[in-house]
N, C-alpha and C positions, 0 to 999 in steps of 0.2 A: 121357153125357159123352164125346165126342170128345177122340181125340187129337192133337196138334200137327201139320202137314206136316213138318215139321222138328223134331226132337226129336236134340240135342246130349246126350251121355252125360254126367252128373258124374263128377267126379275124385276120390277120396279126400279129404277136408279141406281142398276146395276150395273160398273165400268164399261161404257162401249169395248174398251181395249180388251176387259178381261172376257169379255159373253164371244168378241170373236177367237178368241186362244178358245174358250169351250168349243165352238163351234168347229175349229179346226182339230182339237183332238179328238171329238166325238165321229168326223169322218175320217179320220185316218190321214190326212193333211199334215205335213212335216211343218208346215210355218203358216201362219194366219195371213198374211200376207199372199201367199202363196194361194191358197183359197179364194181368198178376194178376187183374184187375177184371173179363176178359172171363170168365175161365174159373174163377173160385171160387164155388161154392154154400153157403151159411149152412147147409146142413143135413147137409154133407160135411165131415167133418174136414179141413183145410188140407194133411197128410200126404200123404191120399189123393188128396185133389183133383190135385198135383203129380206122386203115382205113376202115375194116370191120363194126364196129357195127355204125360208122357215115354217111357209104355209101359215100369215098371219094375215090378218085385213087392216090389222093397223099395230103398230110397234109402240111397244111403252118409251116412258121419258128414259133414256140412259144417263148415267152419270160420266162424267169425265173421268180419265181422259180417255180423248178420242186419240185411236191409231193416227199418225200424220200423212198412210196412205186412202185415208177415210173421212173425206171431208163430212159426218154425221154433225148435227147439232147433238149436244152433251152438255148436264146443269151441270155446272160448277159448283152447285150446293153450298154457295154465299162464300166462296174461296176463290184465292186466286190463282189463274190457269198455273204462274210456276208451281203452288204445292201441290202439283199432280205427279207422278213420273209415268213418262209417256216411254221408257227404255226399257220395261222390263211386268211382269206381272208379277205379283207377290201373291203369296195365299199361304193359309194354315191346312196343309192334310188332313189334320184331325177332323174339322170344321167341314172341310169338302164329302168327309165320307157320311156326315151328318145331313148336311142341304148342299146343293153342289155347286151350288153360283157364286162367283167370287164377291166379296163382301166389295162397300166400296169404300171403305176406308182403308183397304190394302193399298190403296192406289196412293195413299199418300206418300210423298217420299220423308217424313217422319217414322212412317211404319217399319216394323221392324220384328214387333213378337204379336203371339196373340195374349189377352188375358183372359180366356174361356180354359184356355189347355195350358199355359202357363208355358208358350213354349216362344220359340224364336218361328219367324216364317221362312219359305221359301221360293227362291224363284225360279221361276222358268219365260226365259226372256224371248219376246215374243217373234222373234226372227230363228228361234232353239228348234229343236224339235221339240215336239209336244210331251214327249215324258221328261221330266224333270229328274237328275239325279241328288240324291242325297249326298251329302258331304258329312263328314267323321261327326259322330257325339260331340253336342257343346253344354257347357255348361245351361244351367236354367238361364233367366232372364232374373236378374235381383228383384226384390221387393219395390223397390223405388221406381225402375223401371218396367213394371208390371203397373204399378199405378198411374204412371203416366199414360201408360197403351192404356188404359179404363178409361182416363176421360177425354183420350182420342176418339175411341168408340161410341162413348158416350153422344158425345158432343158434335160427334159429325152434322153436316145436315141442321144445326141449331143456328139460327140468328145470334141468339147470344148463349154466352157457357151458364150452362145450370150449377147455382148458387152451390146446391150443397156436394157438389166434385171441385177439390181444390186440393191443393198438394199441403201438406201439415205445416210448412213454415211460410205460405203464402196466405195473407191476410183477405186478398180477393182471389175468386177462382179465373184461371187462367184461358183464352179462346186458343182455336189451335191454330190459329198463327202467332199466337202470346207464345205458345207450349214449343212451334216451331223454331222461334229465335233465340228463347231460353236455352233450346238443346247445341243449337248453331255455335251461340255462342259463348258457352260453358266448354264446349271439346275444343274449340277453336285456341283457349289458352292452356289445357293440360300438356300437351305437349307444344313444346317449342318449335320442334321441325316434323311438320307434320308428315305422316304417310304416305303409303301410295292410298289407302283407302280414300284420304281427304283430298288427295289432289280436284281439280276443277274436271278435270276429264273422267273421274269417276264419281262424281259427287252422289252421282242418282241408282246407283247400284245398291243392291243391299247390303254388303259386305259395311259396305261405308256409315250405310244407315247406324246397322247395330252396334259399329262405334263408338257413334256420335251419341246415343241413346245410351249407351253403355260407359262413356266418360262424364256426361251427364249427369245422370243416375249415380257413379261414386262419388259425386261430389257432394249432392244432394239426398243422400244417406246419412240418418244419423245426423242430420244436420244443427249445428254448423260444426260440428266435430272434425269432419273428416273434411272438411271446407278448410279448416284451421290447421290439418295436419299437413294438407297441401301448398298453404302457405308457408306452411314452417318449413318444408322442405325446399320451396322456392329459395326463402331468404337462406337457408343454410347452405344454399349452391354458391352464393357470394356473399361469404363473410367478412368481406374489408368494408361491404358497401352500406352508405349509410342513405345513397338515394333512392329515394319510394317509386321514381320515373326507372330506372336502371332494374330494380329488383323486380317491380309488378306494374310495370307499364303498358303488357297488352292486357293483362286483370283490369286494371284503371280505365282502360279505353273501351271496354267490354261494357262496364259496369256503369259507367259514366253517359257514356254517346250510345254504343248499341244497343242497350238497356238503361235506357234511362227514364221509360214511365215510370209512377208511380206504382206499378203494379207487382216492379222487381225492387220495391224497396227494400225487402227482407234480404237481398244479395249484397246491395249496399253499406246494408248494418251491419253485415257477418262479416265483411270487410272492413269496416272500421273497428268494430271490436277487435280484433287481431292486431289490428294496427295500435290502438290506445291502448293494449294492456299488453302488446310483444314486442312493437317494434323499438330497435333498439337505437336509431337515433333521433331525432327532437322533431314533432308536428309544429309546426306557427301559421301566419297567415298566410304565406307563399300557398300553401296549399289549398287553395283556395274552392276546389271540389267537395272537400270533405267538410262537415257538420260541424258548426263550432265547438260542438261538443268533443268532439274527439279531442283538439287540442289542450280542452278543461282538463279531461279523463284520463291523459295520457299518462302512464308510469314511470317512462325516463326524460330527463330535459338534461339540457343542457346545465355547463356549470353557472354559465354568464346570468342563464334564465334562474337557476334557482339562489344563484344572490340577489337578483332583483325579488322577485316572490317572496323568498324566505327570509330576506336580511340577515346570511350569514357570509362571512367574509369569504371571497374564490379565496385566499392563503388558506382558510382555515377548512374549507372543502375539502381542497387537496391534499393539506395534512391528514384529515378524515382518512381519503381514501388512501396516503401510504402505508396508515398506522393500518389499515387492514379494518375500521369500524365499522365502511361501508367498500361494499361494491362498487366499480363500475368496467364499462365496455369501451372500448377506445376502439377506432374505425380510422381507416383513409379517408377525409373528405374528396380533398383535391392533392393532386401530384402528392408532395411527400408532408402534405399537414394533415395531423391526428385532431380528432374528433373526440372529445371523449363525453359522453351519459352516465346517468346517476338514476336508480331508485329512486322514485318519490318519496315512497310511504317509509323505507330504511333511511332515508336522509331524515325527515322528520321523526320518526321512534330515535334517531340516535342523538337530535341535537335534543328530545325529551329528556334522555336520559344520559345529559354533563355532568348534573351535578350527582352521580349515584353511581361514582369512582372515587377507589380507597386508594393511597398511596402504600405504599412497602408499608410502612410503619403503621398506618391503621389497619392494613391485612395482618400484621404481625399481634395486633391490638386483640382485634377478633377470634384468631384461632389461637392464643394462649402460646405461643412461639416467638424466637428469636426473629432478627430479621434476617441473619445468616439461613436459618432452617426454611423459611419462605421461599428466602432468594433461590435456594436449591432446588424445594419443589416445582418453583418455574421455570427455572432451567431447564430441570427431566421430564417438564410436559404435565406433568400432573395435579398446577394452578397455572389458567391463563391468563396471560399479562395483556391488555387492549397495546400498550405502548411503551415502549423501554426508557429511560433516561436520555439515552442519546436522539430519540429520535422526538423528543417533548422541545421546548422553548425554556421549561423553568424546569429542566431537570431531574423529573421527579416521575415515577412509576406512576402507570394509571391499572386499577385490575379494578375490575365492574364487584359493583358491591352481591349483586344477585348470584357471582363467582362461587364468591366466598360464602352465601347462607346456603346456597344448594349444597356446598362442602358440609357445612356444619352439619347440617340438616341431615344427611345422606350418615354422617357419623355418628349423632346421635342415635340412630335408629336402629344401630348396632352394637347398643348395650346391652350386657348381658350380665349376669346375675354369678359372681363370682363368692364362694364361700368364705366367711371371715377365716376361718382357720389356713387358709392358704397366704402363702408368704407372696406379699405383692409387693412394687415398685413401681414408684411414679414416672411419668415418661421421661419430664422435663429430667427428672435425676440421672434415667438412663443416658437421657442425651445427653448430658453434661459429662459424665461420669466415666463413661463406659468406652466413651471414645469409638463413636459410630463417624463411619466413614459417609459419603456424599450418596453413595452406590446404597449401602446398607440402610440410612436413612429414609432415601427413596421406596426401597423394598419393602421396608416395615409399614411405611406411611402406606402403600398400595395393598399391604395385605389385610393390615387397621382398616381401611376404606372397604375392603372386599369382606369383611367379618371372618376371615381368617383366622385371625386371632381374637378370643376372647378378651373383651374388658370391663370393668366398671367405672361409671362416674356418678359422683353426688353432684347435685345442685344442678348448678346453669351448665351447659356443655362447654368446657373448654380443652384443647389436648393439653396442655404441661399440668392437667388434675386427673387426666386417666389412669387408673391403675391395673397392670396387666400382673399375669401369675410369672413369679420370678423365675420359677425353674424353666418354663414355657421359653419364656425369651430367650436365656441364657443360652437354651438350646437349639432355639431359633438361630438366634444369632450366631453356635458353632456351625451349624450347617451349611450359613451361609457362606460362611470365611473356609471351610470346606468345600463346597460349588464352585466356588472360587478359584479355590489351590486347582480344582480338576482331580483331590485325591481326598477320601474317604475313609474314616475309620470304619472297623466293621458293624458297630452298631447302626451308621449315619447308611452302609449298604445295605443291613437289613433294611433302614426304612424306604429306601430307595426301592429296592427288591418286592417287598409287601408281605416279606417274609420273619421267620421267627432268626435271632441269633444265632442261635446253635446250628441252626441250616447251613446259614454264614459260614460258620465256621468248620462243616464238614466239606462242604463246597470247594472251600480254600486248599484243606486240608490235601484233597482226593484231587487237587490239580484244575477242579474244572473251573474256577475264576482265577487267575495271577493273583499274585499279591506282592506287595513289597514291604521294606522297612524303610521308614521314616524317622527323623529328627525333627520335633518342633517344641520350642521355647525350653529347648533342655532334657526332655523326655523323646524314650524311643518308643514307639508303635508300630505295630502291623498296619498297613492298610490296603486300599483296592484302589485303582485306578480308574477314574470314568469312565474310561474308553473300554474298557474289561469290561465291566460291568455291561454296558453298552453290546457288546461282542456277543454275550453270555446270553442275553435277553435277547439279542437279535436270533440267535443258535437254539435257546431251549426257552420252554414254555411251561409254569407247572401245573400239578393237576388243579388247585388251590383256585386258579386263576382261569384258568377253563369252568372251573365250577360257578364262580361266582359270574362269568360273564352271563351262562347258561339259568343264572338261577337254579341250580341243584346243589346235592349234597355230590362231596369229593369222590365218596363208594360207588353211590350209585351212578357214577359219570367212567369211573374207571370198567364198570361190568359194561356198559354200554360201548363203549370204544373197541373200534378194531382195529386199534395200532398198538402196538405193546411200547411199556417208558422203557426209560433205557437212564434215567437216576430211580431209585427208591429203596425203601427196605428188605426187597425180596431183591435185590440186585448188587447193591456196593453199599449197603447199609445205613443210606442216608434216610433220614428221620421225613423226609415229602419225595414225592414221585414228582420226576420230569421227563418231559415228552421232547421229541425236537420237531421245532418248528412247520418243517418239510411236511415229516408225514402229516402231522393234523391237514396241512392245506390242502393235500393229495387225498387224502379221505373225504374232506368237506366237497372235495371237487368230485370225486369220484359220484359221491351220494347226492351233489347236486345236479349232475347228466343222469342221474339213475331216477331221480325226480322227474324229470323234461322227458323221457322215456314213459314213463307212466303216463305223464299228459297226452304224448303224443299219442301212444295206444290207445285209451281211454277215447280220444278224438276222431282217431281214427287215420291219423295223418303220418 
């Protein structure tokens, strides 16, 4: 019996499987197997035959696995023969071009990346030909799953896992058939219908591995984060349902039975966390897996549960939740009966705070108003009512007292310093007086609140003692009853416009806004119609307003433009330049490709 031209040294407890693929790609052998075949004799022991063609006197220990057409003794290095894969050889290229023998923790069928090179492995299955091809760029291997290949590596070959390699949310460090089941059986519930990667007939290929390592690893990233985001997705896949069996029942059986040392206790917690502070319908003692705590901790119950707890009446629960005080989630239990949950902690802050609701009349009390004036601002949204007349037992408006002092509060703050010599008027007198409409009231009240309008007050804050500038309002108030109409005198367009009068009124003159005449309370006017105005502004632009967008002066904005106006004093005599619309935005675009041009050159692109 001859020996090899090439004969590759083994390595201490180096894979029987992987040292003969060495051995068959170093002679030029299309399959390891294949090789076997040429050079074993039935009347040589299978030892010898190998001492032979390697030129050795005695063979070191191999590791498993052993080929299945190679009956070799192979340590199992304190594992058992399934976490071998005997279908294929793994290796990192990087690593081979480094020392050349296959490592023997590729052999594990957990394997999947290296953490030297930080990359994914590769196979070449030992029935293949001996070069191995590359498949397309893949992503890295994530951080999560990088640290798990380290204390794969680590820990091969150890009786037990060394202390300080443990994964961040795992209180004891994990062995690698702890690290084995953890990955089984985390990818085992990310998807519901698994792959072809998962099927049984590819379990042990790599494609499969890096799955499994790879749904693994998202989940246990960031953890319990992204643990938590996957639950939420779960249960948002079926929102009528309020059973924990239905929703996360291979999670549960994962978590419970396949994992249930103590060692994946940290899996268990981050599942019931989820559970006690998301899920949305009632923990008790049916569920008899979970920690009593969770049922303590949990943030919704049921209505029945929290009148027994709470000692508040299920009528008045429910009133709760029509009036809108509290939240809640209502579900399908069974066929067509609802379910419904409740907030804990908003169930309790709201029955804190009964008694610290004002009726109509002590909201009217508080902010210095009618109770007509009130009624209106809740009406238009601008004080919130907890609950109406009709929908109470005694009749009576409930509006939370903190309403009304964030009102005040928020209006105080917005006093301002108004000179004696200005002729002012008290609000209560306007409203009384003045004959403010429902619409008009609301307006004034929201522009009061937004510091719009200037006021003062002495003393304690109340509104029927505000004093505002009389001409202010009076003006206020015309413009509004103008907005109104949809028609405008021409001072009400100058202000609209942001222009001077006179502009106005050449504007009119020279045809470029419409104008009409009007009749109101006995008196004729010129005025401008909305929609004109509207028209006008959509069509021209003036310089005034280009200026001020720009932050410059009017002159030096007109030297700089390459559009010529087409109103001003060097044209139809009007007292400001107008531009139309168009060109500016045909310029701005022009000079903005003329930019990107430059970049590109500049770039070189």
């Amino acid at each position: 019996m001859k020996m090899l031209p090439v004969r590759p040294r083994p390595v201490h407890f180096e894979p029987l499987m992987g040292y003969m693929y060495r051995l068959a790609r170093a002679n030029g052998y299309p399959d390891a197997k294949i090789l076997w075949s040429r050079i074993a004799k039935k009347d040589v022991p299978r030892e010898e035959v190998l001492q032979l063609v390697v030129g050795l006197d005695r063979l070191p220990p191999f590791s498993a696995p052993a080929p299945r057409w190679l009956a070799l003794p192979a340590d199992n290095r304190n594992l058992s023969p399934p976490a071998f894969n005997k279908d294929e050889v793994r290796f990192c290229p990087l690593c081979l071009t480094e020392r050349s023998h296959i490592r023997p923790y590729w052999s594990l069928n957990i394997s999947a990346a290296c953490f030297r090179h930080r990359c994914w492995l590769v196979a070449a299955r030992s029935q293949a030909k001996g070069n191995y091809q590359e498949g397309e760029k893949e992503s890295s291997p994530s951080e999560m799953a990088l640290a798990i290949t380290r204390i794969i590596e680590k820990n091969f070959g150890k009786k037990k896992p060394q202390r300080k390699l443990k994964l961040s949310m795992a209180d004891e460090p994990l062995s690698i058939q702890e690290l084995s089941r953890l990955i089984h059986g985390l990818a085992s519930f990310v998807s519901r219908n698994p792959d072809e990667s998962q099927k049984a007939s590819n379990r042990y290929k790599l494609e499969a591995a890096k799955g499994r390592l790879t749904q693994a690893s998202s989940l246990l990233g960031t953890w319990p984060f992204t643990f938590w985001d996957f639950l939420e997705d779960r249960m948002a896949s079926l929102p009528d349902s309020i059973s924990i069996q239905e929703v996360f029942g291979d999670v549960s059986q994962v978590l419970y039975r396949d994992l249930k040392d103590e060692k994946f206790a940290f899996l268990r917690q981050g599942f019931e966390g989820y559970l006690s502070a998301s899920w949305r319908g009632e923990i008790n003692g049916r569920h008899r897996r979970f920690s009593p705590a969770v049922a303590i901790q949990q943030s919704r119950i049921s209505i029945t549960k929290a009148e027994r707890s709470l000692g508040v009446s299920d009528r008045k629960i429910r009133r709760m939740i029509s009036s809108g005080e509290i939240s809640s989630v209502r579900t399908s239990k069974l066929g067509k009966r609802k379910f419904t949950t409740i907030d804990v902690d908003e169930l309790t802050k709201s029955i804190n705070c009964q008694t610290k609701y004002l009726d109509l009349k002590g909201a009217s009390v508080r902010l210095g108003l009618s109770e007509g004036r009130v009624r209106e601002l809740i009406t238009a949204g601008y004080l919130e009512a907890v609950t109406l007349p009709t929908e109470t037992s005694d009749r009576r408006w409930k509006i939370a007292e903190k309403v009304v002092d964030t009102v005040i509060e928020r209006l105080s703050q917005n006093r301002q310093n108004i000179s004696e010599s200005v002729d002012v008027v008290e609000l209560s007198f306007a409203l009384r007086y003045w004959r403010f409409n429902v619409d008009e009231w609301c307006a004034l009240f929201y522009e009061i609140r937004e510091g719009r309008i200037p006021f003062r007050c002495e003393g304690s804050f109340s509104l029927s003692k505000i004093e505002i500038d009389k001409a202010l309002l009076s003006s206020w108030l015309k413009m509004r009853g103008q907005q109104a109409a949809n028609f405008y005198d021409v001072e009400t367009a100058a202000v609209v416009l942001h222009i001077k009068e006179e502009v106005v009124y050449q504007l009119v003159e020279k045809g470029k806004i419409a104008s009409n005449v009007a009749v109101r309370r006995g008196h004729i006017y010129r005025g401008v119609d909305a929609r004109d105005l509207s028209n006008f502004l959509s069509k021209y632009v003036s310089l005034a307003h280009l200026a001020r967008e720009r932050k410059t002066s009017p002159r030096y904005l007109k030297r700089k433009l390459r559009v010529d106006p087409v109103i001003g004093p060097e044209i139809d005599g009007c007292r400001q330049y107008f531009y139309l619309r168009k060109d500016i935005e045909e310029m701005e675009k022009k000079l903005t490709e003329f930019r990107y041009d430059i970049v590109r050159a500049a770039l070189g692109l």
